[in-house]
Structure formats: structure tokens, C-alpha cells
N, C-alpha and C positions, 0 to 999 in steps of 0.2 A: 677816339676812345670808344670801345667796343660800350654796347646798350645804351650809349646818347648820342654817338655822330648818328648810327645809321638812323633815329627816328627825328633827328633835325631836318628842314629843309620843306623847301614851300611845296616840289613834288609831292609831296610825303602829305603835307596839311591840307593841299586843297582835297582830297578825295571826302577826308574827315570834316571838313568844315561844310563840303556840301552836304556830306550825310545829316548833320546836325541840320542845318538849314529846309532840308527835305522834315525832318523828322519830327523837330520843335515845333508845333503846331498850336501852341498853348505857351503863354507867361510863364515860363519857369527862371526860377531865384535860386540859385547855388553856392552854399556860402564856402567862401575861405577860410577854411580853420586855421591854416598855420600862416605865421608870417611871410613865412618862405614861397609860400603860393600867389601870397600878396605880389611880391616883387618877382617874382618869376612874370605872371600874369603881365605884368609890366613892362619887364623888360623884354619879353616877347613878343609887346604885342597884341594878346590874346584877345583882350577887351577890344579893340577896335574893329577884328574881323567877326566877331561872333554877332550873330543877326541879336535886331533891335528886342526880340520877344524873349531874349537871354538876358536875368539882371546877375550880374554877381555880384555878393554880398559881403562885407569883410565882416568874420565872425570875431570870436571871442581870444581865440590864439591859442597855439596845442603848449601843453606843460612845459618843453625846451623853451620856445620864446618868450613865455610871462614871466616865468621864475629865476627869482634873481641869481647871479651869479655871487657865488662866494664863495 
């Protein structure tokens, strides 16, 4: 599927993951606002490769995921 197969893939992550690693040199807290970041984050992965001095934070949830359906 054209603009998410080609930025899948571990080629793809490790370049960016070291950048982060190189670059994070400080405690930063990056929160999730939408639900959907929540479980992306998840089910990618994301959380386990990102170095220790990265916390993400589950925020508050953007308008689509809090408001009820009716």
C-alpha cells in the first residue's frame, strides 16, 4: 500500500532509531494523545526499542476516541 509499506520495515527504523539514540541526550516524556498511537506504539514495538531516557506518556485522548458514539 503506497505511503505505509515503503516506511515499514526494520531497514527503514534502524537508521532513525539510531538518530534518536545519538540525539536524546536528555529525559524526554512524549505523550500520546490519541488512542490510536497508544496501540500502534504497541503493536509495533516502538516502546521496547526506543532508549531508556525516552518515557512515553499516555495523554488525555484526541476528540474521535473520548466522544461517545451515538
Amino acid at each position: 500500500m503506497k505511503y505505509i509499506d515503503e516506511f515499514r520495515g526494520e531497514e527503514k527504523a534502524k537508521p532513525l532509531i539510531e538518530e534518536i539514540r545519538r540525539t536524546a541526550d536528555r529525559l524526554l516524556r512524549i505523550m500520546e494523545v490519541c488512542g490510536t498511537h497508544t496501540v500502534s506504539i504497541a503493536r509495533y514495538g516502538i516502546r521496547k526499542i526506543l532508549p531508556s531516557n525516552i518515557e512515553l506518556v499516555s495523554g488525555p485522548g484526541c476528540p474521535v476516541c473520548v466522544t461517545a458514539n451515538r
